[in-house]
Structures are given as C-alpha cells and as structure tokens.
N, C-alpha and C positions, 0 to 999 in steps of 0.2 A: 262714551262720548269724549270724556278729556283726551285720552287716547289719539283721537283720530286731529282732535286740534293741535295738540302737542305734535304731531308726524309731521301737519302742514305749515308750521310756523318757520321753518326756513325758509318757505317756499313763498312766503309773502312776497308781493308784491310780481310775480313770474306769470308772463301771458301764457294763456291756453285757450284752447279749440279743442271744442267737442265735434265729432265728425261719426261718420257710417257708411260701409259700404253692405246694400241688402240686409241694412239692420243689424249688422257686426259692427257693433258701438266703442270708439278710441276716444281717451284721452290724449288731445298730441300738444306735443312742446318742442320746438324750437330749440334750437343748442347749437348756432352757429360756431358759437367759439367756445364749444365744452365747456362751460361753465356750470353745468347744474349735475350733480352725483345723486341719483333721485332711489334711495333705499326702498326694500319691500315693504316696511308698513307707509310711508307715503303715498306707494302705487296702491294699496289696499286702502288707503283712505281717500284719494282723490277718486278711485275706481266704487267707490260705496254709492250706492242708488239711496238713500237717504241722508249721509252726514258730507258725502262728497258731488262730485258733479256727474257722476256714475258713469260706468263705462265696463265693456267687457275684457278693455286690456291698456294699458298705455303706449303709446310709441315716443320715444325720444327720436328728433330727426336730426345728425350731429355728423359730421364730416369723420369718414373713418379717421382719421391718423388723428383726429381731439376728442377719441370715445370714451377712453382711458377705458377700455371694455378689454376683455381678456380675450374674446373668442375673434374680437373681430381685429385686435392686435395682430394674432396668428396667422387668422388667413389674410390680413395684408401681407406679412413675411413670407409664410410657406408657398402664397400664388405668386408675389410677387408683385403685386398689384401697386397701383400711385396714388397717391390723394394728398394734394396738398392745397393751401388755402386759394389760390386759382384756379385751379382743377378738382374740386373737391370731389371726392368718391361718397356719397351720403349713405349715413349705416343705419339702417331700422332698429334702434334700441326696442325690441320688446317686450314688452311685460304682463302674463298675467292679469286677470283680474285682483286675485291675490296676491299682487306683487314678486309671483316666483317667475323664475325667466325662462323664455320660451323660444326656441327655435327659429320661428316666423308662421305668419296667417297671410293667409291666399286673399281674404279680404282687404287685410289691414296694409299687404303692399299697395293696392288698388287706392286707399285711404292716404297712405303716406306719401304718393306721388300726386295726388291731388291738391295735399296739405302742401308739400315743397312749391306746388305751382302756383295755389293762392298766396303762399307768402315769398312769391317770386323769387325762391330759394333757385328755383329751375327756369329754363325755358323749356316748352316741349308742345311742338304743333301737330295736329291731325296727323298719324303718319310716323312721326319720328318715335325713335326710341331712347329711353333712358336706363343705363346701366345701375344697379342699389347694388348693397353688399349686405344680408340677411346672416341671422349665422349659422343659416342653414347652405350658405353661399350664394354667391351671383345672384343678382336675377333680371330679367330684364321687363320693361316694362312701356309699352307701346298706346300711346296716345290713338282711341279709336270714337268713331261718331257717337257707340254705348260706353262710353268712360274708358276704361284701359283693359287692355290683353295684356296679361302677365306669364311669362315664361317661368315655368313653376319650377324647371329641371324634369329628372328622372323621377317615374315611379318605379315602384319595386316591393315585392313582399319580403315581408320580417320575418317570415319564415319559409323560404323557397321550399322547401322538398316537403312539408308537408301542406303547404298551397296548392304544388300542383300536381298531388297526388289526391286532394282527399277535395279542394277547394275550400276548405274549411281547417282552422289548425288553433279555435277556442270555443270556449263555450262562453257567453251571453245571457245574463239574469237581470231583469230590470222589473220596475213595479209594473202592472199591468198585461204580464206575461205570466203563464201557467204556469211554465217548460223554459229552462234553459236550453236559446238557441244557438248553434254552430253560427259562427261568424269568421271572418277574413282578414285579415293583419295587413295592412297596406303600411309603407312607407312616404312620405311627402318631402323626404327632407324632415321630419315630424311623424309620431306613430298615431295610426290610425285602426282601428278596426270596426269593421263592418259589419250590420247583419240584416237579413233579408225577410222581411215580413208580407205577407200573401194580399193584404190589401189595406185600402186606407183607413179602414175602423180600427185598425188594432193600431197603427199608428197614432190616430189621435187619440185613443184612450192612454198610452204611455203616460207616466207619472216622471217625468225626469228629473224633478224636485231632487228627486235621489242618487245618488253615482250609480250605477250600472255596476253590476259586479262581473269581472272579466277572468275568464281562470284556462288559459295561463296568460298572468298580465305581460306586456313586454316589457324590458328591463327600466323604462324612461315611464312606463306611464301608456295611457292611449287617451286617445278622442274616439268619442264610440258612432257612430252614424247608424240610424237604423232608415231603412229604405224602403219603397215599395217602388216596383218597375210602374211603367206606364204601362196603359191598355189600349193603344196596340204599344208594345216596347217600342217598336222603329215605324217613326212615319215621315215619309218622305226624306229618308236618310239619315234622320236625325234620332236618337235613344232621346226616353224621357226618363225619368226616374226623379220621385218626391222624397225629400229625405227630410227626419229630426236629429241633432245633434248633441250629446250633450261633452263639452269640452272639457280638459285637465286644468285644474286647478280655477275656474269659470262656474263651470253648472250649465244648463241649457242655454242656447244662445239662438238668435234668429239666423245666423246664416254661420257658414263657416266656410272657407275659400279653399284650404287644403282638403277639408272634410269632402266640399263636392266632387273634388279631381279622383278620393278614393273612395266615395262611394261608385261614382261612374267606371274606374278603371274595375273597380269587386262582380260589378253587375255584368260586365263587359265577359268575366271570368265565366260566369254561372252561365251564362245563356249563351256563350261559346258567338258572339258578336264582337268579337275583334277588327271585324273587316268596317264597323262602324266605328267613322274615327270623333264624329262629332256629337256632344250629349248636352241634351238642357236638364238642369237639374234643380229643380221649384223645392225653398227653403222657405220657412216662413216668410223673411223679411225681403222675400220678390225671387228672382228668377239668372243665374248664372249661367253661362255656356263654357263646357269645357274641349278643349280639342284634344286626341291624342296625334302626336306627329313621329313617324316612325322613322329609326337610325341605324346608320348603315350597319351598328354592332348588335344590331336585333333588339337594343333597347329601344324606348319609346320618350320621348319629351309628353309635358303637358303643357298644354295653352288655358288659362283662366281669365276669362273678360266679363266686364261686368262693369257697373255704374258705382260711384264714391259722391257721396254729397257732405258738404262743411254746415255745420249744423249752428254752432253761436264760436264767439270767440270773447275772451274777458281777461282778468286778472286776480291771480288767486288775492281775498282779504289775510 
C-alpha cells in the first residue's frame, strides 16, 4: 500500500477521467503542454482496481512534438509529419494496466477522441474525421451516430507462410481446456492470436484468471482471443462471431478493439469468408462492428466503430 501512495504523490493535484469504450476501462489525463512524465509504477497504481481509480490501461492525450516519447519523436521525423502548438498532431500515450507500454487499443483510440472532444481539446462533428498518431502509426478516427469508426490500418499475419499453409502456426493452453488448441497469429499494429472454440459453454467455462500459455510466443508478447462463430456465421451479410480476451500485461478484460479486428480477420481465414467484409463481434462489455476494406496492393484496411462513454472526471489527492 505505501508503494502505490508513494508512486501517486507527484501526481497530486493532476485532473483525471475515467472513461470506457464496451467496457475497455482508461485512465485519461490531459497533457496539453507535456508537462506530466507519468512512470510504470504510477500507471500501475492509478490503474489498480482497489488502491487506485482502476483501469485497464492509461492514456496520456499530449500533442506529438510535447510527448518527449521516443516512438512518437520518430515517427514525426521519419513520416515527416507537423504538430505544432496551432495545429497540434495529438499522440495517444499508452499504457498498460501495469504500466508497460503498449503499442495502441482499438477501444482506447475510440476513448481518446471522445476524451479530446469532452475536453474540447478537438472539434469533430458527425461525419468528420480526425487524424491521432498511436505508435503503432496514424490512425484516423471518424465521428459516426454509434460513437466513432476508427481506421485501424493493415492487418496481417505474424507468420505468413505458416498461416496460410496450415491456418494455424501455435498452440493454445488456458484453464478450462483439456487439449492445447492450434490458433492464428494476427497483427494489429499489436500481436494477437487467435483461437477457435466449437461453442459458447466452453467459452464461458474459461478461467482467464490466468495467462494463457502460447507456444510459440511471438517476439513482443500476444493478446490471446478465444472465439466462437455465430450460428448462422453470416446473416444478412454480416459474420457474427462472440469472443473472450485476455490481454498483455492486463489479464481478462471486457472488450478489446484490436482483439476484435483479429479475431474477425482469423474467423474470415478458417471458414474461407473473405468475400464478407463486415463483422459484429459481441465482447462482454457490448458489441463492436469491424469492416474489412480491400486495397488496390491486395492488402486489406480495417474499420473499427463502436461507442466511448466518459465515466467521472476528478483530481488525484
């Protein structure tokens, strides 16, 4: 307990909002003018579900060129990209529940453009679009009637040639399972892998209390999705497919935004439904629609939309 008070004591006095999009829970803070350097055991102690205000990750919302971040220094320079205090380019700091830094969440961009527009960081009406810089790169982010469509980028497997030779390229062990099962390796920007379970009892029996043991892991770590299709899979054009997840350095979590883009794109693989480009994908904490949108170089975009709701807002004591 000292610990986690001692973490937060610089942070005295620093507004924050708790927020969620489908139950994918953020601490977010504000950082107009980079002023705050917020370390791992901070984000593990603000992120704590009993000594903090708990959360499944935190997001800093901070004008790229005041991140003092290393990844997102880069890709201003290497794209070329502008952000200055009139035009500011805003970088999704994020973090971990445990404070370890992460790529970016398919939820939590949906969260962070909601948070920028309650605290009128943004303008952005029905329609419009806003550019962020993740440091998984770009991403855009479309103001729609259900909360925002997020352009996720490219998906892609972590391991091409034994993806699309075998559709499987690990094995899969978690509590409540006999038998380690073959699963799917997907990329998000973020590693993912997949595994496909024959119907919803064995989904809800899962224990995900516990990490999932994945063999072979990918080099970064994975988020693991275990899925079951819908019955019928495609109705009226649209794939269904129910998924659990349990996330890198988190543990189980009620939704996951990149998780749904790969479990939809893994399911897409297995049942040879490519030609189905649009997929609902029902998480615990409510219900996502993912698009695939296909490019002229035979790769595929992802579209992720979904609803963000701001939950309280305060000041740490």
């Amino acid at each position: 307990m000292p610990h986690h008070f001692s973490a937060l004591d610089a942070l005295a006095g620093t507004p924050v909002t708790k927020a969620h999009a489908t139950g994918n829970d953020f601490v977010m803070l504000a950082d107009a003018d980079g002023r705050y350097s917020v370390d791992a055991d901070q984000v593990a102690a603000l992120c704590d579900r009993h000594l903090g205000i708990g959360g499944d990750g935190l997001i800093r919302a901070v004008p790229a060129h005041r991140s003092h971040d290393a990844a997102a220094e880069e890709l201003l320079s290497t794209a070329g990209l502008s952000s200055t205090d009139e035009a500011p380019l805003w970088f999704m700091d994020y973090r971990n529940g445990d404070g370890s830094i992460a790529e970016m969440c398919g939820n939590g961009v949906r969260a962070f453009a909601h948070f920028l527009l309650a605290e009128e960081l943004i303008a952005l009406e029905e329609g419009q679009e806003l550019t962020i810089l993740t440091r998984a790169g770009l991403r855009t982010v479309r103001k729609v009637a259900e909360g925002y469509a997020i352009g996720m980028g490219i998906w892609s497997f972590i391991d091409p040639e034994l993806a699309q030779n075998n559709a499987s390229d690990a094995l899969v062990m978690a509590r409540g399972l006999e038998d380690p099962r073959p699963a799917l390796s997907i990329s998000m920007g973020n590693p993912h892998t997949v595994v496909a379970l024959p119907e919803a009892e064995t989904l809800e029996a899962l224990d995900l209390t516990e990490k999932p043991t994945v063999d072979p892991v990918p080099p970064h770590g994975t988020n693991v999705e275990f899925v079951v299709p819908g019955e019928p899979l495609v109705e009226d054009g649209v794939g269904h497919v129910r998924m659990r997840v349990h996330e890198r350095g988190v543990g189980e979590t009620m939704s996951c935004g990149t998780g749904a883009c790969a479990a939809a794109a893994a399911v897409r693989v297995w049942a040879a439904q490519d030609g189905v480009d649009t997929w609902a994908v029902q998480v615990p904490g409510g219900d996502v629609m993912v698009r695939f949108i296909p490019r002229q170089d035979g790769a595929e975009d992802v579209e992720l939309s979904g609803p963000a709701e701001l939950v309280m807002s305060g000041t740490l004591r």
